[in-house]
C-alpha positions in Angstrom: 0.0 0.0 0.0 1.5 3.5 -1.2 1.4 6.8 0.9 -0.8 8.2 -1.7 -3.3 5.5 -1.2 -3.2 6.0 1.9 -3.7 9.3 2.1 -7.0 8.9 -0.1 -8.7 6.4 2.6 -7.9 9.1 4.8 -9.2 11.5 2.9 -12.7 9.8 2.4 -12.8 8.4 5.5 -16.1 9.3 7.3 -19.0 7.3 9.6 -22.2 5.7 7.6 -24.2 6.7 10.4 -22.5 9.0 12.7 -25.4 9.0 15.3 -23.9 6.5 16.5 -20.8 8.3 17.9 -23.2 9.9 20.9 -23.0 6.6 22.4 -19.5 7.0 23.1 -20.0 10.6 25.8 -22.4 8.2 27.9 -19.4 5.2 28.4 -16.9 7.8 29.1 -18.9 9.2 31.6 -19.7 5.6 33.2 -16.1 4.5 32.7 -15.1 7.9 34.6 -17.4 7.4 37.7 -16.4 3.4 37.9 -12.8 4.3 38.1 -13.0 7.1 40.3 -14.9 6.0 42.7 -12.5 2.1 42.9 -9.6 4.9 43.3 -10.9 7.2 45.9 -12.6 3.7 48.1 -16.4 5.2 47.1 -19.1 2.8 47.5 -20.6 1.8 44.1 -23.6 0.1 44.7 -24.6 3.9 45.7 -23.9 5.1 42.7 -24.7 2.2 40.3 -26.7 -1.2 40.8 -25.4 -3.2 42.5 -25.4 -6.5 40.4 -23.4 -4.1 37.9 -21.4 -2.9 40.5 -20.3 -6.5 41.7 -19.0 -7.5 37.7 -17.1 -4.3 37.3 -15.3 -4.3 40.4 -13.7 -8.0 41.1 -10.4 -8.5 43.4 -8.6 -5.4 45.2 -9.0 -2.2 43.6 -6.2 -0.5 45.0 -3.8 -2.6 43.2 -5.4 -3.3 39.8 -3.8 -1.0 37.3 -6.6 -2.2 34.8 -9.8 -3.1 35.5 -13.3 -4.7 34.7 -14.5 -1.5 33.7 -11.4 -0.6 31.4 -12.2 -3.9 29.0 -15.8 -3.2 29.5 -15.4 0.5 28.2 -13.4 -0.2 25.7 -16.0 -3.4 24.7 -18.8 -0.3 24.0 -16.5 1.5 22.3 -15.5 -1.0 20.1 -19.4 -1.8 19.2 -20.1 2.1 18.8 -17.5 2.7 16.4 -19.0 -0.3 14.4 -22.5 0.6 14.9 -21.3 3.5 13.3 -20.7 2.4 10.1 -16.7 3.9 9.5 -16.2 3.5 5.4 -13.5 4.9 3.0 -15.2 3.3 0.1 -17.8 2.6 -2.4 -19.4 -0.6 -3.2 -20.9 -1.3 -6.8 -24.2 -2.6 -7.2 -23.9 -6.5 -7.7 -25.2 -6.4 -11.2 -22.8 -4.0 -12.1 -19.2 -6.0 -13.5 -16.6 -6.3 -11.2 -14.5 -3.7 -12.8 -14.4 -0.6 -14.5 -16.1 -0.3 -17.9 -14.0 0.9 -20.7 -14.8 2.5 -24.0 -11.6 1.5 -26.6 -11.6 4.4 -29.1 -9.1 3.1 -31.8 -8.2 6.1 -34.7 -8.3 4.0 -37.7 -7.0 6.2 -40.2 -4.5 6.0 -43.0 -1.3 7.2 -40.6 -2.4 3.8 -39.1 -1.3 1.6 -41.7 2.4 2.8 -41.6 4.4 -0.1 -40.7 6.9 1.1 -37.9 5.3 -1.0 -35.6 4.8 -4.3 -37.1 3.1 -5.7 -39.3 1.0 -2.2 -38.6 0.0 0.4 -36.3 -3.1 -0.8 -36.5 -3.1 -4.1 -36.7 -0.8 -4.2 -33.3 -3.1 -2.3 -31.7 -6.0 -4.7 -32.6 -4.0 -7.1 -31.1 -2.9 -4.9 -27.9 -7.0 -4.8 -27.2 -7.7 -8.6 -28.0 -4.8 -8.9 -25.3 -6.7 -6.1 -22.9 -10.0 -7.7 -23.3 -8.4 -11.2 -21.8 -6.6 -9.4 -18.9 -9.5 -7.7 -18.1 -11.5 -10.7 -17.3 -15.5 -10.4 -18.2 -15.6 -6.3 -17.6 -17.8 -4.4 -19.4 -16.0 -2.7 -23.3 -16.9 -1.1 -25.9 -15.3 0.0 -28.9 -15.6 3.2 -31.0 -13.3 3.8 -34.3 -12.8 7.1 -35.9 -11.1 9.0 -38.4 -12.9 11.9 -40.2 -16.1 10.4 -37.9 -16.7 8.8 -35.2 -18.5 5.4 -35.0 -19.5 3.0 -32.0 -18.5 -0.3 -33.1 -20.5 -2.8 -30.8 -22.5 -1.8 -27.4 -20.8 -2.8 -24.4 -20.2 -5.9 -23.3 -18.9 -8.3 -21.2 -17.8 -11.3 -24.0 -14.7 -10.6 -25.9 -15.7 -13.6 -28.6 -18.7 -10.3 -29.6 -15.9 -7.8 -30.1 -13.4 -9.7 -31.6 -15.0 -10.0 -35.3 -15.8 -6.1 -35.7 -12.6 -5.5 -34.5 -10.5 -7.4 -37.3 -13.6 -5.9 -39.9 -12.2 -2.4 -39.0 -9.8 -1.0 -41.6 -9.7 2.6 -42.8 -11.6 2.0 -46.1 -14.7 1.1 -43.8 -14.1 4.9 -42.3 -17.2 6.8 -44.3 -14.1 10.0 -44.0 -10.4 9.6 -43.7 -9.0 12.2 -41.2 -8.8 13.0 -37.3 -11.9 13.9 -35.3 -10.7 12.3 -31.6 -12.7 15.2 -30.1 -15.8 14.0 -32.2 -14.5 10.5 -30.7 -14.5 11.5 -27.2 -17.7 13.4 -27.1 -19.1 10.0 -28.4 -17.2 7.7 -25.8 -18.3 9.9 -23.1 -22.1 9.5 -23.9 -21.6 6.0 -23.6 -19.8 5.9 -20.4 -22.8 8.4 -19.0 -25.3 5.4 -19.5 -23.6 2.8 -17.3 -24.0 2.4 -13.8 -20.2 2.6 -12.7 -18.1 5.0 -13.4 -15.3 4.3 -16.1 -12.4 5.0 -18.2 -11.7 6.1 -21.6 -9.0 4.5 -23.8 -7.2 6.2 -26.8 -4.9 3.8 -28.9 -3.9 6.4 -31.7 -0.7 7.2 -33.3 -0.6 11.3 -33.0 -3.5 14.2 -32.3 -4.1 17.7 -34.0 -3.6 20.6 -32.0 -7.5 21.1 -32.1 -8.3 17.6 -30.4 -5.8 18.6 -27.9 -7.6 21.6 -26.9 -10.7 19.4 -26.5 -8.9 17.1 -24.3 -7.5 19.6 -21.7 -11.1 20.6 -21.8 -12.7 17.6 -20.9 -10.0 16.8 -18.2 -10.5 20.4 -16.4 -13.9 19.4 -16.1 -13.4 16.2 -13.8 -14.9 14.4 -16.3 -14.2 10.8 -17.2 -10.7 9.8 -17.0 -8.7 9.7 -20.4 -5.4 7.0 -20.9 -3.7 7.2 -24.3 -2.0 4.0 -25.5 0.7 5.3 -28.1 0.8 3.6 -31.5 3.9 5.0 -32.6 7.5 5.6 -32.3 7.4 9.1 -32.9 8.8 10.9 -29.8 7.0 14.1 -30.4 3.5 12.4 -30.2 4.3 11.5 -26.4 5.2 14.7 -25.4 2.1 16.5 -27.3 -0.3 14.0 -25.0 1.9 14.2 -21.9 0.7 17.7 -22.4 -2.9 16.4 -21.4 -3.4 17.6 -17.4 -5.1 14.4 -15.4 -3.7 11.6 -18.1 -1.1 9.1 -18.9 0.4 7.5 -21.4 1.9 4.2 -22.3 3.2 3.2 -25.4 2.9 -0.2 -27.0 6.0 -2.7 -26.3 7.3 -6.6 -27.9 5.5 -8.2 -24.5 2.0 -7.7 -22.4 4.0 -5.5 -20.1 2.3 -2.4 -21.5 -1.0 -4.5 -21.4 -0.6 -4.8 -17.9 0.6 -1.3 -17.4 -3.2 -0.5 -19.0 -4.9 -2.1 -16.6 -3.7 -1.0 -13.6 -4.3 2.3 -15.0 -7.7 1.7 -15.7 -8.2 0.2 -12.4 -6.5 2.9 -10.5 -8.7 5.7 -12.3 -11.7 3.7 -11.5 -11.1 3.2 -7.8 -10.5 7.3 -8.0 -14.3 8.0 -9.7 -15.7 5.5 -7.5 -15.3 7.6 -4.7 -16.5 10.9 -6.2 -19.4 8.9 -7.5 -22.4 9.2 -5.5 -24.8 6.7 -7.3 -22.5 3.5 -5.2 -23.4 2.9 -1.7 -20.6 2.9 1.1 -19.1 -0.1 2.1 -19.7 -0.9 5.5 -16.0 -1.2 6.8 -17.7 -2.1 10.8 -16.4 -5.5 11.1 -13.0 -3.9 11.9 -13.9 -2.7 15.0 -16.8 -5.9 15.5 -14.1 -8.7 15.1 -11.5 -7.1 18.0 -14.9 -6.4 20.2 -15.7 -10.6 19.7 -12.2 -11.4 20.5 -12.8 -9.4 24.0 -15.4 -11.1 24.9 -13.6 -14.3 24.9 -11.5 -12.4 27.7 -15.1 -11.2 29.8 -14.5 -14.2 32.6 -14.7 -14.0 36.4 -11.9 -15.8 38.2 -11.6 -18.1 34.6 -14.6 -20.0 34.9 -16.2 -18.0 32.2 -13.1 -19.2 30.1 -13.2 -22.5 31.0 -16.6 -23.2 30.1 -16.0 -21.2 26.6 -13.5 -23.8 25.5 -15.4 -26.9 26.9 -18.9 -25.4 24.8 -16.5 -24.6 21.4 -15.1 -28.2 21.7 -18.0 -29.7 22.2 -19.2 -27.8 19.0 -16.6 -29.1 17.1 -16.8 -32.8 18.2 -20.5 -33.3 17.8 -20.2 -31.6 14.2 -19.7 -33.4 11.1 -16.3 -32.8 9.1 -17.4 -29.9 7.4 -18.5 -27.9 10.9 -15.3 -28.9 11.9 -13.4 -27.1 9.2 -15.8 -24.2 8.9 -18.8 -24.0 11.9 -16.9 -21.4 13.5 -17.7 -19.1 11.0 -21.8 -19.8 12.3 -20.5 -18.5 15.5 -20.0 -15.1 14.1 -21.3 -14.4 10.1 -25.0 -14.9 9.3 -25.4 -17.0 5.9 -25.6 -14.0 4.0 -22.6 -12.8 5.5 -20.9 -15.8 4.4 -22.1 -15.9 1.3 -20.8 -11.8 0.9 -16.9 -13.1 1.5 -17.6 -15.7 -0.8 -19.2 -13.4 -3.3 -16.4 -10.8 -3.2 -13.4 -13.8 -3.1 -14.9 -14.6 -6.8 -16.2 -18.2 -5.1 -19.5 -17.4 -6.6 -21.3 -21.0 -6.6 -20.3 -21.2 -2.6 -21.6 -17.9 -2.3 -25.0 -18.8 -4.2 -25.4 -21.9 -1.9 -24.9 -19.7 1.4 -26.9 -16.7 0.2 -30.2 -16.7 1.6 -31.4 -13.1 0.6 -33.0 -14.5 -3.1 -31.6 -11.2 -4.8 -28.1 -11.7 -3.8 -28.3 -15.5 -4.1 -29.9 -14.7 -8.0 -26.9 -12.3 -8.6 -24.4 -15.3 -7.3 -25.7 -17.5 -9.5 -25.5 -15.0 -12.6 -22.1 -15.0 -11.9 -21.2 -18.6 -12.0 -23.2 -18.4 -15.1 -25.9 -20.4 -14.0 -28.2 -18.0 -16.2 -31.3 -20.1 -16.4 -31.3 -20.8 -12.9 -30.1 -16.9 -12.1 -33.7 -15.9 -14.5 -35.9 -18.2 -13.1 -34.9 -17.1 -9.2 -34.7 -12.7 -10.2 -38.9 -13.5 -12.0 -40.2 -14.5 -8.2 -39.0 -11.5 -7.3 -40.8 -8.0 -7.6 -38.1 -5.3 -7.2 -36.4 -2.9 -10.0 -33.3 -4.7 -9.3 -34.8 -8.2 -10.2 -36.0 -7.5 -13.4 -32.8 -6.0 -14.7 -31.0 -9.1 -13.2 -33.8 -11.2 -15.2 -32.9 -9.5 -18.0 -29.4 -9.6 -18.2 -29.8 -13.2 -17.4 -31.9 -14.1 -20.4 -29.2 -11.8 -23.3 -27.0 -14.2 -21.1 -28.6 -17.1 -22.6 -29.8 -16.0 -25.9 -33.1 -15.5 -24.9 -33.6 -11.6 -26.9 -37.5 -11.4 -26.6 -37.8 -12.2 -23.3 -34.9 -10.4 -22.4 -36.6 -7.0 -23.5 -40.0 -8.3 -22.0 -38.1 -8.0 -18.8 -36.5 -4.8 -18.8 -39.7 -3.3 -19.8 -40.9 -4.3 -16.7 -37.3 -2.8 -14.9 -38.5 0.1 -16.7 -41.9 0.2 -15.4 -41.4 -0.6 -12.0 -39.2 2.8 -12.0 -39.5 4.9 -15.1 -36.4 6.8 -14.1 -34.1 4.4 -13.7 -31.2 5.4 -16.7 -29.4 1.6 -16.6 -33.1 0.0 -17.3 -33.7 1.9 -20.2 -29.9 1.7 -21.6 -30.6 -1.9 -21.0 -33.5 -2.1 -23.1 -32.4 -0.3 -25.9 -29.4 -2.4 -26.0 -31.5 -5.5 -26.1 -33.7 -4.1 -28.8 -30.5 -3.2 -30.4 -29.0 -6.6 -30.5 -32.2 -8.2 -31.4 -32.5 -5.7 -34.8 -29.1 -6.6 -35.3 -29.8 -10.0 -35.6 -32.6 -9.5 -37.4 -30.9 -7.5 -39.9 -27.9 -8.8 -40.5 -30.6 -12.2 -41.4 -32.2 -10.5 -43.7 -29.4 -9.1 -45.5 -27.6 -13.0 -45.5 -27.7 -14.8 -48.9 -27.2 -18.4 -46.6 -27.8 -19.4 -43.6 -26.7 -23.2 -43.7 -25.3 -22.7 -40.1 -28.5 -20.4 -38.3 -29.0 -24.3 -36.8 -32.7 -24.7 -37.7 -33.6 -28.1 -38.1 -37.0 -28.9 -36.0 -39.8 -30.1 -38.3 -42.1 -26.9 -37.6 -41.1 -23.7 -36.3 -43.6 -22.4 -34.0 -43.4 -18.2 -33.9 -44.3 -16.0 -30.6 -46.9 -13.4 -30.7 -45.1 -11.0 -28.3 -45.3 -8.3 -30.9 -49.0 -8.6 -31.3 -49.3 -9.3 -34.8 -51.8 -12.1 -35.8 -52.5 -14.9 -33.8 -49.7 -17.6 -32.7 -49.3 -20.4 -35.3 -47.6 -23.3 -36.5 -46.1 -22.9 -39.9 -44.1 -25.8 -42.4 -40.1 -25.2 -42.2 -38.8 -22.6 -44.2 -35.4 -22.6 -46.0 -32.1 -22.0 -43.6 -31.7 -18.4 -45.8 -35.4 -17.4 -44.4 -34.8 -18.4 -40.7 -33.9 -16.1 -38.1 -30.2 -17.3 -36.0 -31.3 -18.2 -32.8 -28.0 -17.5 -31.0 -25.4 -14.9 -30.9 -22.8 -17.6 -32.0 -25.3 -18.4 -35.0 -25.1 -14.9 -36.0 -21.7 -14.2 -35.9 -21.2 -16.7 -38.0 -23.3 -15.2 -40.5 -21.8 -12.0 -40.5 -18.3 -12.7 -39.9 -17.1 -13.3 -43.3 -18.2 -9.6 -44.4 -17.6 -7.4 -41.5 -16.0 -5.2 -43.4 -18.9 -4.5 -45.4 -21.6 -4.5 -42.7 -19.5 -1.9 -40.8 -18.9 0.1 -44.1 -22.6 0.3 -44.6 -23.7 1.2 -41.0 -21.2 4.2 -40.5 -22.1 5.4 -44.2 -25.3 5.7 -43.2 -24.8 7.2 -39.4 -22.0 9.9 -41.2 -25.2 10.4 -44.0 -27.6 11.0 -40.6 -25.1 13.3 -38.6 -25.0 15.6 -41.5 -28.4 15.9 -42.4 
């Protein structure tokens, strides 16, 4: 742990509910009278009763340098300070990934294609994101390309295998303009990172930037807004000292090995740690259990002439012997940590099956099972329950599995449960997104040999409210819509180029009309 760091948990260090903290004026005051009246011979029970009095004054006072009433003081101070609530950071919500999200914004222009860095500028930094994507472990990322415009490649996401086509389709001739807009770029990238729940990072992999773009930069960084990292795609020196001219940034350029990969990350992590803090949409982590484990330990200590003790260790024994081998290795955890609590260090040690079979709160046990991607079972457990929260986790369940329509089904109900809530209706629109893009891209396929139709009769759903439901003869593979992501990226793969060509044609035709 660094000084800085530390400095920053003392600088948001604060109480949850500082209330509390009144507590601690009445056990001075109590630990004040005990001790003055054992030192000046004063009678207690006259002052306090006297079944209290007899615990808090054992043996001869005049030669005790501590007391009962020290440990006993210190015991209620101990479970003030964690009644309190003391916290230095934020938790996320537990549907929201692990880690930051990212948006990638790769320049794909024509200075990208020079061959300094082999085989390309560009195509090492495709690779320099494929290797990102891996270290970064399931977090949410997006892409955005640009050159004369600015483009979002593919919404975010948590599956690398959804990225990884679109970003080997992008080359400059699918840029509707050749040129440099990364202020265009970052006005887009920002927008993106507004909709999601966590705060996040933004990523530049680019070979140089015009004076103009730099301006926009410094802009954007004076404002506190979303942190900006620059991965360098070149070995021209004067590039790194134009972006190192960039206040709140960093830069790393690209290297032979993952060291610069790694060098990303931490960044990214480190800037999202820093937002997370400012952020006030994530709750405060509860940080009591540092004062509530030393206050257990004391009470192991709270004996009268050892008895107390002795009995302690004959009643934890006893526990032990009469469990089965499991209690043995982990009953003393019951002692202490409710089920849910247990399920919480679980949940945040990435054991996320153990932490779905502790978890007795059905939201967090749904959310533990969505993470061990147990989908179906995470879907079926979040539709019992009626909360805002459930019906996003529903939701993001079902895209997990493939399910689209029902997917949207249920973050229309996120959405009216609480019309206001930003990350239901992103999540909606992103589910209706990926559902026309599947939809599309089928209709503009001339085969579909692998969409993986084969039943006899395909029965359709009425959930748009067209016609009746019915059950129609098999239609040919080219006229069937891919039931699965993996279906349709295998229909689209082999002409990514051309499907992104097309799409930012027509969103540079819409931006200038």
């Amino acid at each position: 742990m660094t000084t800085d760091h530390v400095a920053e948990i003392l600088a948001a260090f604060h109480f949850i509910r500082p209330l509390w903290l009144l507590l601690l004026a009445p056990t001075a005051v109590l630990w004040w009278l005990v001790r003055r009246a054992a030192a000046k011979g004063i009678d207690l029970p006259d002052i306090i009763a006297p079944h209290l009095a007899a615990a808090l004054t054992v043996g001869s006072q005049e030669h005790q340098r501590v007391r009962p009433i020290d440990g006993v003081a210190l015991l209620l101070a101990l479970l003030v300070l964690a009644a309190a609530g003391p916290t230095w950071s934020r938790i996320t919500n537990p549907l929201v990934a692990d880690t930051a999200p990212l948006v990638v914004v790769l320049k794909v222009s024509k200075s990208m294609t020079a061959t300094d860095i082999p085989p390309s500028r560009l195509e090492r930094a495709k690779h320099k994101v494929l290797d990102l994507l891996e270290e970064r472990a399931g977090a949410k990322t997006t892409v955005v390309a640009y050159a004369g415009t600015a483009h979002q490649v593919v919404p975010p996401t948590e599956d690398p295998d959804v990225i990884k086509p679109f970003l080997e389709g992008l080359d400059p001739r699918v840029m509707p303009q050749d040129g440099e807009t990364a202020r265009g770029a970052l006005s887009l990238a920002a927008t993106i990172l507004a909709a999601q729940e966590a705060p996040g990072a933004i990523l530049f992999l680019l070979d140089g930037i015009t004076d103009a773009d730099l301006s926009a930069l410094n802009t954007h960084a004076a404002e506190g807004s979303a942190p900006v990292l620059f991965w360098l795609a070149s070995r021209d020196p004067g590039a790194a000292d134009k972006l190192n001219q960039i206040a709140r940034t960093a830069v790393v350029e690209l290297t032979a090995d993952r060291s610069d990969v790694s060098t990303v990350q931490r960044r990214i992590t480190a800037a999202y740690e820093a937002a997370l803090s400012q952020d006030e949409r994530q709750h405060w982590q509860d940080e009591g259990w540092i004062f509530a484990l030393p206050a257990a330990v004391l009470l192991l200590f709270w004996f009268r002439r050892g008895w107390t003790m002795q009995w302690a260790v004959v009643l934890v024994a006893a526990s032990f012997a009469f469990s089965g081998v499991e209690a043995r290795a982990e009953g003393w955890k019951d002692w202490f940590f409710t089920p849910d609590q247990q399920g919480q260090m679980a949940y945040e040690n990435k054991n996320y099956q153990t932490a779905a079979d502790l978890f007795e709160d059905p939201l967090w046990k749904a959310t533990a099972l969505y993470r061990a991607g147990k989908y179906e079972e995470a879907a079926d457990l979040y539709a019992w329950q009626e909360s805002t929260d459930a019906a996003m986790g529903e939701g993001l369940s079902l895209i997990k599995s493939r399910s689209y329509r029902p997917a949207i089904a249920a973050f229309e109900k996120a959405v009216e449960r609480d019309p206001d809530n930003k990350a239901a209706q992103h999540n909606l629109e992103l589910a209706r997104y990926i559902l026309d893009y599947i939809e599309t891209t089928r209709e503009q396929s001339d085969t579909g040999e692998d969409s993986g139709i084969g039943a006899d009769e395909v029965v359709y759903d009425n959930e748009a409210g067209r016609g009746t439901d019915s059950q129609q003869p098999t239609q040919s593979a080219s006229e069937t819509v891919p039931e699965t992501a993996e279906q349709w990226m295998r229909t689209v793969d082999t002409s990514t180029g051309d499907f992104l060509r097309s799409r930012f044609a027509l969103e540079a035709a819409r931006g200038q009309e």
